[in-house]
N, C-alpha and C positions, 0 to 999 in steps of 0.2 A: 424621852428627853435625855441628853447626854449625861454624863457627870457634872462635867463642867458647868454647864449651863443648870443644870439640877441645885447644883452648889450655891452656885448663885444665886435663885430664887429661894432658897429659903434659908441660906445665911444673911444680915444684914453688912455690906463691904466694910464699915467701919472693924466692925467682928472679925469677918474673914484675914484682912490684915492682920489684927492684932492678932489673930490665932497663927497667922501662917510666921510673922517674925519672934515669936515665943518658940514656938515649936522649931526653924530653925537657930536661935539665938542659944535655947535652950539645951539642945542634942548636941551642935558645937562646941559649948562652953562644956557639959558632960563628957563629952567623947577625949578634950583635952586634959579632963581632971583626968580621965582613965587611964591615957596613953602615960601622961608623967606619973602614974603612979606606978606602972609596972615597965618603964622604958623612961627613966631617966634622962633631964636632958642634957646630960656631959654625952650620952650615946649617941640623941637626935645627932647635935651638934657637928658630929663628924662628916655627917653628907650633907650639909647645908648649903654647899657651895652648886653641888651634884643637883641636887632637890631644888635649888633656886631658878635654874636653869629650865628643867623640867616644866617648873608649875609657874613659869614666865609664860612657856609655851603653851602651856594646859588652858591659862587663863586667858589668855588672847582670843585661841579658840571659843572658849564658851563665851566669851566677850561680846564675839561677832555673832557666834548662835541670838543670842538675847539682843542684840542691836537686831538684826534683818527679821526677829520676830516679832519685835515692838514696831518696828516699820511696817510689817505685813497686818499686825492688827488693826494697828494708827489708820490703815489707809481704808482697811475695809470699814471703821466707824465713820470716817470723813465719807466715804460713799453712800453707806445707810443714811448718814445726816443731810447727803445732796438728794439721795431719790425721795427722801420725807419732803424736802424744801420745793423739788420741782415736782412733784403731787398733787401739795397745796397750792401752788400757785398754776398750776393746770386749771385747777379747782375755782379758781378766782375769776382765773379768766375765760373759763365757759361761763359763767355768770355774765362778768362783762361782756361777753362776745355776741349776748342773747337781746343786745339791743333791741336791733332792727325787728327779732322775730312779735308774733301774735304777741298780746297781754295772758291767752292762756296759757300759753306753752311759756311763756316765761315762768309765769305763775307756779306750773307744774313741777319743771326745773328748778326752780329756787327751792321748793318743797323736797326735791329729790336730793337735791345737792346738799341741804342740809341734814337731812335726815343720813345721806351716806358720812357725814362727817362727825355725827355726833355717834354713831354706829363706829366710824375709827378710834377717836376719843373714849367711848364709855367702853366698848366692849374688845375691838382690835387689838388695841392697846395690849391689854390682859394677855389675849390668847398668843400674843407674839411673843411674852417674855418666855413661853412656854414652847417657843418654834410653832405657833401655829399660825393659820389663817381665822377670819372669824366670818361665818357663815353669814351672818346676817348682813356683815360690808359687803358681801360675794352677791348677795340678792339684791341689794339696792343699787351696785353697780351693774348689776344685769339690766336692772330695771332703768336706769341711765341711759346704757345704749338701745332697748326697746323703744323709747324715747322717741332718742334722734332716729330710730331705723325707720320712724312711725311720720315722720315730718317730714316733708315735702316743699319748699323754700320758693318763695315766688316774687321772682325779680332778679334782677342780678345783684343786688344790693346783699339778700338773703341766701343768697346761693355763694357767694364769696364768706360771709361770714358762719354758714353752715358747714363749709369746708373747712375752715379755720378749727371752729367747735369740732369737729371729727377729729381734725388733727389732734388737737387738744386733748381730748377722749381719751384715745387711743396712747398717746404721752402719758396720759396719767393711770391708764390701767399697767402698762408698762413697769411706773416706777413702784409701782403698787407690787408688782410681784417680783422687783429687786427688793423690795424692803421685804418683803415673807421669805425672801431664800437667803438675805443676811440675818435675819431673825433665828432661822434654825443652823445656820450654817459655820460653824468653829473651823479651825486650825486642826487637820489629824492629828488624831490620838499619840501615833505615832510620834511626831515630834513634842509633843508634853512628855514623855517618857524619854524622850533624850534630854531634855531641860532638865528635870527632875533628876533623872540620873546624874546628869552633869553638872547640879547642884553639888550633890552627895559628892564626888569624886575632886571637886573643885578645892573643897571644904574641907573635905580629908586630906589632901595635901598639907596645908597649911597648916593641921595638926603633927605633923610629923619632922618640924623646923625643932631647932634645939635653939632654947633663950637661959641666959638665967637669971631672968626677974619672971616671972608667970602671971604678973599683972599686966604690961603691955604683951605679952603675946593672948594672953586671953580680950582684950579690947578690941588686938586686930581681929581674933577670929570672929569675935561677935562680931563687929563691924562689916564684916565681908559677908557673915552669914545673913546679916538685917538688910544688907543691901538687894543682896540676890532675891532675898524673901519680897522686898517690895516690888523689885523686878518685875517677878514671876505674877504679882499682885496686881499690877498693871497688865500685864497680858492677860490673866482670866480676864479682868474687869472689863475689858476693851472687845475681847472675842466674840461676846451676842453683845452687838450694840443694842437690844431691845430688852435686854435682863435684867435683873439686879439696879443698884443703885446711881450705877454709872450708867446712863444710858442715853438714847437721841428723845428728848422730851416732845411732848404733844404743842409745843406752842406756838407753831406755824400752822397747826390746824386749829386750836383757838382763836389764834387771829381771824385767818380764814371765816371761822364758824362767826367769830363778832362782823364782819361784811358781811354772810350770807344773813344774820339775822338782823341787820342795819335797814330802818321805816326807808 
């Protein structure tokens, strides 16, 4: 399991924030007590115009890094939350779809289909915050398509709506295994290490401005430092949409599971 995603499962997010904007709020407001104690700021002062210019530049930059990465997370959680959505209602509508067929094979189907859903609910679930798959959803949706491979449709009444149910099928093992590879799947390491760094260098700028009141320059710095910490907070959070606290909920397979177990 990554870090990241490590992090996540066994920090609670309420925690992880507050740790992460202490820890930067904290090392900035210090780093400033440091630099004015042994670099005065009648010295700052003198490149301030020089240094303003710079870390106008600097900030833009890292501005845009953390915009195009909150978008790049945002999108992959809105996707995990569509392939969860069109799943279950694959899920529905093989049920509905099984009209026309026998009373037993309905019968059988309705047994399978619940039993595959309470298998994503109780146990999937779990194994996904960890990047996995869960074995036992993997065998009951075997045993789903053994199924229909086993049925044989007679009429054309049954033959149109068994096609439909394949399609369906097949849609729903589909979105089944977008949601296992958004589950394990994060943002390279790589760029968290340019975030991160580009925290740090962001941050250290803005300690090296010359003020002479050290109360509004220490507010800005925390303020810039609390911000980027929430930032940065959001992007773990959003990265395994199946993790942690933040994540795409069970409730379209609840639903689901309340039809499939509906007299």
């Amino acid at each position: 399991m990554p870090v990241i995603q490590s992090l996540l499962f066994h920090v609670p997010s309420w925690l992880l924030c507050s740790l992460m904007i202490l820890l930067y709020v904290g090392v900035s407001v210090a780093g400033l007590l440091f630099i004015r104690k042994y670099y005065p700021h009648h010295k700052c002062k003198l490149h301030n115009d020089v240094a303003g210019f710079i870390f106008a530049t600097l900030g833009v930059i890292y501005a845009v890094l953390l915009a195009f990465i909150v978008v790049v997370v945002w999108q992959d959680f809105d996707r995990a939350q569509d392939a969860t959505s069109t799943e279950a209602a694959c899920i529905t509508g093989l049920y509905r779809d099984s009209t026309p067929f026998p009373t037993e094979f309905r019968a059988t189907l309705k047994s399978k289909l619940t039993e595959y859903v309470k298998a994503i609910i109780d146990d999937e679930w779990q194994t996904m915050a960890k990047g996995r798959r869960s074995v036992k959803a993997h065998e009951t949706l075997e045993e789903l398509w053994k199924l229909y491979g086993g049925f044989q449709p007679k009429g054309e009444t049954q033959r149109v709506f068994f096609e439909e149910s394949v399609r369906k099928l097949n849609q729903a093992a589909e979105a089944r295994r977008q949601r296992i590879v958004y589950s394990g799947s994060g943002i390279n390491s790589l760029l968290y290490f340019v975030l991160f760094v580009g925290s740090v260098i962001t941050i250290s700028f803005t300690l090296l401005f010359g003020t002479e009141n050290i109360v509004p320059h220490l507010i800005m710095v925390a303020s810039l430092a609390a911000m980027i910490a929430i930032t940065l907070f959001i992007i773990i959070s959003l990265d395994y949409p199946f993790t942690g606290d933040i994540c795409v909920s069970t409730d379209v397979f609840t639903n689901t599971l309340e039809t499939l177990t509906r007299p």
